[in-house]
Backbone bond lengths (Angstrom), bond angles and torsions (degrees), N, CA, C in turn:
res aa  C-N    CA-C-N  psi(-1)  N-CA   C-N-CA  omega(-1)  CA-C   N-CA-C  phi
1 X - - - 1.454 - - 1.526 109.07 -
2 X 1.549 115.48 150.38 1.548 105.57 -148.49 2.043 77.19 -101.18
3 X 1.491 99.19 145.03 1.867 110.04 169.85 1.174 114.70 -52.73
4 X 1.176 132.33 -10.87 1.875 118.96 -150.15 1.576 78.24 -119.57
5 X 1.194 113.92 -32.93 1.697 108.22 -177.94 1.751 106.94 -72.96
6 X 1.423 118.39 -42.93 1.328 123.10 175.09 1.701 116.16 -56.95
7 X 1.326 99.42 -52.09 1.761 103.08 174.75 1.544 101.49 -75.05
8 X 1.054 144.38 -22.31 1.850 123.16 170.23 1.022 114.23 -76.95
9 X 1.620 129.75 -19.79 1.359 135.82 168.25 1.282 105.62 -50.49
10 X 1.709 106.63 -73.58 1.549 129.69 174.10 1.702 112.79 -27.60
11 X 1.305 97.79 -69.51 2.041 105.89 163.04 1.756 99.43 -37.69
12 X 0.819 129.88 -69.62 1.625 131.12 -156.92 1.256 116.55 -37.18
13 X 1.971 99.41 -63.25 1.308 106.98 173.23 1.254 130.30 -51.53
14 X 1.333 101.71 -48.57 1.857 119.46 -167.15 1.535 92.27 -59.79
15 X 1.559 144.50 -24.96 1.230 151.00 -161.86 1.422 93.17 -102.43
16 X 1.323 131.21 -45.21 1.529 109.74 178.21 1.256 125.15 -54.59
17 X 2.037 99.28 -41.24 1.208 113.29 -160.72 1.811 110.38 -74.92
18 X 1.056 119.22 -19.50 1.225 144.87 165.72 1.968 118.62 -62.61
19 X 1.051 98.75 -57.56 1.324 103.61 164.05 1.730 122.39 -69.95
20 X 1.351 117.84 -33.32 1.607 129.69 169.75 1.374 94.27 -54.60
21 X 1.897 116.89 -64.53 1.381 86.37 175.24 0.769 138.57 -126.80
22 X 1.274 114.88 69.53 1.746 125.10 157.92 1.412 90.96 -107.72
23 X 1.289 145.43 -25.48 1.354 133.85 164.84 1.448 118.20 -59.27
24 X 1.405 135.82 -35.40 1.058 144.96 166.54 0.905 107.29 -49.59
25 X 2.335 114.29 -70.14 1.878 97.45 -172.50 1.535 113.67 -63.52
26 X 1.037 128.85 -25.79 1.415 117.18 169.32 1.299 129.58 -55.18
27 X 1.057 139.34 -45.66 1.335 154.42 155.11 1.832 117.33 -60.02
28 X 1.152 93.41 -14.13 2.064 102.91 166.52 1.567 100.44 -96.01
29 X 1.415 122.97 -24.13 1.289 131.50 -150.50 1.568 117.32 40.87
30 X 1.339 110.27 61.52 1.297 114.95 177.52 2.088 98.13 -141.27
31 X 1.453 82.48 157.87 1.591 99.59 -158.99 1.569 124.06 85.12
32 X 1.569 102.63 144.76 1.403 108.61 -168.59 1.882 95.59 -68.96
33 X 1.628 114.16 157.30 1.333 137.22 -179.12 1.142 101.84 -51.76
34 X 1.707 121.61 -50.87 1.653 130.65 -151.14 1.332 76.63 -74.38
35 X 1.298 138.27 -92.10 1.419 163.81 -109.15 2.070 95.02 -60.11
36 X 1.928 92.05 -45.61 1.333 102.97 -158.32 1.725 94.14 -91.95
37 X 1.411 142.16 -5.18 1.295 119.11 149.33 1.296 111.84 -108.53
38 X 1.144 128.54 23.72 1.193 123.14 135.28 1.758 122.58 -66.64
39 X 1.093 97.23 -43.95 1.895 101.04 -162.50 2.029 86.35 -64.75
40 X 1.572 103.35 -46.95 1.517 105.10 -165.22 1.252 118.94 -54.92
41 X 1.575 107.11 -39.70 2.087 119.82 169.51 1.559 100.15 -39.02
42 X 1.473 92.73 -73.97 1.972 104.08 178.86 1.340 117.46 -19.13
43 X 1.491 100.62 -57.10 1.882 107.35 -164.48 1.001 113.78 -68.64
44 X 1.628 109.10 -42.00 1.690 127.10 174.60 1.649 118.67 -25.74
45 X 1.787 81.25 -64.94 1.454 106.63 175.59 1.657 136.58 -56.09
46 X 1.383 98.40 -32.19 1.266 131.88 169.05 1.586 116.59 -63.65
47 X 1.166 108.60 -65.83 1.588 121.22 -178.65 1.921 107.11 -71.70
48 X 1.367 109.54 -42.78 1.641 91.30 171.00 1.304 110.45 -76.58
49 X 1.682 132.19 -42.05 1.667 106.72 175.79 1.511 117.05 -74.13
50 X 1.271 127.81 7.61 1.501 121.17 161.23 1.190 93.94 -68.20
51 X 1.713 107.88 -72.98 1.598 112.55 -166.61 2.072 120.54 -29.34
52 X 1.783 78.58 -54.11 2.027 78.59 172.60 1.571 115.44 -55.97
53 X 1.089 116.90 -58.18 1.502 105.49 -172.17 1.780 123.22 -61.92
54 X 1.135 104.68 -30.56 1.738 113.46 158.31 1.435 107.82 -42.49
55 X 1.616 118.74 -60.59 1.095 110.41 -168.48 1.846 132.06 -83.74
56 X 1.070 96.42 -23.69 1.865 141.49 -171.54 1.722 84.57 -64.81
57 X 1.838 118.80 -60.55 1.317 118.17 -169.90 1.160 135.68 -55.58
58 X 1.655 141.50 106.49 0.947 137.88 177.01 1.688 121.40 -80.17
59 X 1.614 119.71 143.80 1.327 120.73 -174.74 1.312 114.74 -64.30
60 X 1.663 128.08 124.54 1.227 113.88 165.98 1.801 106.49 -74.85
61 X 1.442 108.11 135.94 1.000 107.89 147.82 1.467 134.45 -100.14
């Protein structure tokens, strides 16, 4: 399995899981504003450069 495909996976999750919860404290209305678009920028960031390198990666054969 090629690395750049394994670590954009890795990015993906850590960006879902990031966005699940910053959607949660928002919807609990708990946690400070800064704290919670901060974490959400992060995930943002996280989940589209996973997403790019998933797709960007070509198979070695």
């Amino acid at each position: 399995m090629n690395m750049k495909r394994t670590f954009g996976f890795i990015l993906t999750v850590l960006g879902i899981i990031g966005l699940i919860y910053t959607g949660l404290q928002v919807i609990q209305r708990s946690g400070n504003t800064t704290n919670l678009l901060v974490i959400g920028i992060i995930a943002l960031l996280f989940f589209f450069s996973g997403i790019g390198l998933i797709k960007n990666t070509k198979d070695a054969e």
